[in-house]
Structures are given as structure tokens and as C-alpha cells.
C-alpha positions as protocol buffer text, in pm:
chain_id: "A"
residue {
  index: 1
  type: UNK
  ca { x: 11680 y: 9664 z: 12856 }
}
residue {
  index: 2
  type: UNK
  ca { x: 11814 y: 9973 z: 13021 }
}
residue {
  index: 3
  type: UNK
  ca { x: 11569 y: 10216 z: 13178 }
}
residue {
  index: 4
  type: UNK
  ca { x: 11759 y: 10449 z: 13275 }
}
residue {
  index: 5
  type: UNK
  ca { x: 11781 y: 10798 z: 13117 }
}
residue {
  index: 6
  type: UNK
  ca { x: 12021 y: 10861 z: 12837 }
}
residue {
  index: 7
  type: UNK
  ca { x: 12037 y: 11197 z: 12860 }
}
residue {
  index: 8
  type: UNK
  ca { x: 12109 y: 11435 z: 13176 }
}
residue {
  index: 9
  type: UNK
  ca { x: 11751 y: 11653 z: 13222 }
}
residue {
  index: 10
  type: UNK
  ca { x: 11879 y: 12023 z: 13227 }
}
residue {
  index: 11
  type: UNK
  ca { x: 11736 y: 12336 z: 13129 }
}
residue {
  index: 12
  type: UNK
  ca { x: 11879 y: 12349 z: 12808 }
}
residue {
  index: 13
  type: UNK
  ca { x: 11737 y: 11977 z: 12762 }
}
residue {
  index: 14
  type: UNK
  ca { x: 11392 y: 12094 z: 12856 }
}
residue {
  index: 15
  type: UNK
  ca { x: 11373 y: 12387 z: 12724 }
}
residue {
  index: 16
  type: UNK
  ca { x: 11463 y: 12214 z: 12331 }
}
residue {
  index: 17
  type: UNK
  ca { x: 11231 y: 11921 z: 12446 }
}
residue {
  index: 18
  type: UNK
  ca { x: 10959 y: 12198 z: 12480 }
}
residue {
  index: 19
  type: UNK
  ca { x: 11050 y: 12397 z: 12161 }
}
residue {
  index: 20
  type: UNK
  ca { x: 11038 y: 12097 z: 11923 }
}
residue {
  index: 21
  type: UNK
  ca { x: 10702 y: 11978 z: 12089 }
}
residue {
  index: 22
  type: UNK
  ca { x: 10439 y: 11904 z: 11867 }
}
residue {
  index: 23
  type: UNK
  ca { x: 10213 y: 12002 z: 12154 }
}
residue {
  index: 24
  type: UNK
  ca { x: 10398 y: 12320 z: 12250 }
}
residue {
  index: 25
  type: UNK
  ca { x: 10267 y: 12458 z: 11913 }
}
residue {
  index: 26
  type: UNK
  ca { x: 9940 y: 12351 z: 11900 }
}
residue {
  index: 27
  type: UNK
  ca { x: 9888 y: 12520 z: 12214 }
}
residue {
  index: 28
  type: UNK
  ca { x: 10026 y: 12878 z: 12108 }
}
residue {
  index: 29
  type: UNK
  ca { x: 9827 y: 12845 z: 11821 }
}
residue {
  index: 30
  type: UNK
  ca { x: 9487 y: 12752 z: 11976 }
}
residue {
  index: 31
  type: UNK
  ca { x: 9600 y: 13037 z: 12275 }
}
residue {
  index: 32
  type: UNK
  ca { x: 9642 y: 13273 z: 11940 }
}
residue {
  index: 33
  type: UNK
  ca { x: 9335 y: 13156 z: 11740 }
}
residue {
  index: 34
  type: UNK
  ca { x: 9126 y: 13239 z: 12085 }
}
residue {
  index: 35
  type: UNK
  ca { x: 9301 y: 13564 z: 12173 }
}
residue {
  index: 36
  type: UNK
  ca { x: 9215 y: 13624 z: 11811 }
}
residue {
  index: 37
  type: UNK
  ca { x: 8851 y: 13502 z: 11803 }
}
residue {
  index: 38
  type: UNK
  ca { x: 8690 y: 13549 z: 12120 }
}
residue {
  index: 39
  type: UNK
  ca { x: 8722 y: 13928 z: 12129 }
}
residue {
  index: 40
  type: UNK
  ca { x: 8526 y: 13965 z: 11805 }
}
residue {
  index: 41
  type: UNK
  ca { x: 8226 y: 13693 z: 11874 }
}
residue {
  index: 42
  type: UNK
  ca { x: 8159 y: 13919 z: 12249 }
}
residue {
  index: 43
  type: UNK
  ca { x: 8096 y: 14159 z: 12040 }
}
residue {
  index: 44
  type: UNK
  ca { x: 7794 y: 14059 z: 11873 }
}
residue {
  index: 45
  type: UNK
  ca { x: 7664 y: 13879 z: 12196 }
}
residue {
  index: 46
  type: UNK
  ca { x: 7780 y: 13977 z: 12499 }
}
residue {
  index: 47
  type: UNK
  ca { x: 7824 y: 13727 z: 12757 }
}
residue {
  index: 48
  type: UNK
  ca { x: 7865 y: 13714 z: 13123 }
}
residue {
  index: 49
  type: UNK
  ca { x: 8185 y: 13645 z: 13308 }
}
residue {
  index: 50
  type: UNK
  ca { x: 8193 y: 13273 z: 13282 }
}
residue {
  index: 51
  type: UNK
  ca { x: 8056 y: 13274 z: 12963 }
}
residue {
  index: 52
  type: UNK
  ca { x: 8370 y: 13494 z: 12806 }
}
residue {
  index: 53
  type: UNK
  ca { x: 8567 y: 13205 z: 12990 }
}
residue {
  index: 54
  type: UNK
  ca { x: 8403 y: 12940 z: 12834 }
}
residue {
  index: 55
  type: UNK
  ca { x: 8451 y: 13113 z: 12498 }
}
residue {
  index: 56
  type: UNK
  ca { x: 8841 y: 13146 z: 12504 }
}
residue {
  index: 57
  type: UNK
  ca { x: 8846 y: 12768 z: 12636 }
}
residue {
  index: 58
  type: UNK
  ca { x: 8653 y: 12616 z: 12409 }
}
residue {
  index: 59
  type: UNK
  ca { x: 8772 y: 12874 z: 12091 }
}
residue {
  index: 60
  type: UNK
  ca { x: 9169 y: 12784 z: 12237 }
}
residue {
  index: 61
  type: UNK
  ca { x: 9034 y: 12393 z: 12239 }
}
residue {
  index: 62
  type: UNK
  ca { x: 8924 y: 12408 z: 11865 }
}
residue {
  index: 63
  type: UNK
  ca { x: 9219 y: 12578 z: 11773 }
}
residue {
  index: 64
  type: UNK
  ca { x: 9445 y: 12315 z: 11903 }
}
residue {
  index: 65
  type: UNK
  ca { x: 9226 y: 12026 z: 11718 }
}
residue {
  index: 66
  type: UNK
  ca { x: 9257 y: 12244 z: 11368 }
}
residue {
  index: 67
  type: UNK
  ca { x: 9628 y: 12291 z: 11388 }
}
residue {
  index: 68
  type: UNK
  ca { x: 9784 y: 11952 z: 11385 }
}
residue {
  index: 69
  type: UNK
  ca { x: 9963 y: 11977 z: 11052 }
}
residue {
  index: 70
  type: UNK
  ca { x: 10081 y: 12332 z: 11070 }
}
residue {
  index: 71
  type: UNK
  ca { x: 10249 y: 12279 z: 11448 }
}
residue {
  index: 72
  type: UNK
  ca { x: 10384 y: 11907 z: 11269 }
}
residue {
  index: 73
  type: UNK
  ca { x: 10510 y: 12107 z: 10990 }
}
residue {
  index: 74
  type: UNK
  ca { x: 10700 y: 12360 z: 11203 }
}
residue {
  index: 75
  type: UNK
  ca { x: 10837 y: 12150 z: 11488 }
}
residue {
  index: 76
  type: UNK
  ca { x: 11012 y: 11947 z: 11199 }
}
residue {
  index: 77
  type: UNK
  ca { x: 11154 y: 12334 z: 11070 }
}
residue {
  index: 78
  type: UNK
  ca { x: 11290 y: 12364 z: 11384 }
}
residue {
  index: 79
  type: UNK
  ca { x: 11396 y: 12060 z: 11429 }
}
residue {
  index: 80
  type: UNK
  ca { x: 11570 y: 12063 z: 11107 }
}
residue {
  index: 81
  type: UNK
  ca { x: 11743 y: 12454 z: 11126 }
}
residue {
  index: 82
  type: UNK
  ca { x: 11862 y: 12394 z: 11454 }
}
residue {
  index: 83
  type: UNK
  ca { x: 11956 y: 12038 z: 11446 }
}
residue {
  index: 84
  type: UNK
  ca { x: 12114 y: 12031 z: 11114 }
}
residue {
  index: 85
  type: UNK
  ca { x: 12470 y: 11907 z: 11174 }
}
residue {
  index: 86
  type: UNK
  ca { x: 12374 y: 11670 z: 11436 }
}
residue {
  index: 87
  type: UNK
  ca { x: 12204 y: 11321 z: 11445 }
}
């Protein structure tokens, strides 16, 4: 068995490999769901500097457990607009 690569790594390679990512989306979305989040729960108890850290970590961690279907369902969109006369 071959183990060489099949295809030649170049930006536009990586840059579709990171776009139809599962990962890639799950990220955004827990990065969104904290940026989202965090702001309002300081409100009501204001924390100090590491603590507002800790909050957008661990709000951006739970964010990226809780979206595993909806990143699934749009990598495959993507996958499936651009990709549609190929494969």
C-alpha cells in the first residue's frame, strides 16, 4: 500500500480541507455561543480577570460538545453546493 499523498497540499487544498471540517464548525459555533453567552452571565456576577477567562473557555467548550449535528449537517451543505459536479 502506497503512503504517499494523493493530492498536492496547497492553499486552495487547505483552505477546502478546513471549510468542510466538521471541527472547523464546531469551533465557530462554540467561539459564537461564548461570545454570545459570557457577556450576559458577567453581568449578574461579576468575576475577576481569570474568572471571565474561564467563562468564555469553558462556555466556547460546551458549545462545541452541543453542536455536533448542526456543524455535521452543514459541512455536508457545503460539501454538497460546492462539490456538486465532482466525485
Amino acid at each position: 500500500m502506497d503512503m504517499t499523498n494523493k493530492h498536492k497540499i496547497t492553499i486552495g487544498y487547505i483552505f477546502f480541507y478546513i471549510l468542510f471540517s466538521v471541527d472547523t464548525w464546531r469551533i465557530l459555533m462554540g467561539i459564537l455561543i461564548s461570545a454570545a453567552l459570557s457577556p450576559q452571565l458577567m453581568k449578574t456576577n461579576p468575576l475577576s480577570g481569570s474568572g471571565e477567562v474561564m467563562l468564555y473557555i469553558m462556555l466556547a467548550a460546551i458549545g462545541w460538545a452541543i453542536t455536533s449535528y448542526p456543524a455535521t449537517r452543514m459541512a455536508l451543505l457545503l460539501r454538497k453546493l460546492i462539490l456538486k459536479g465532482k466525485a
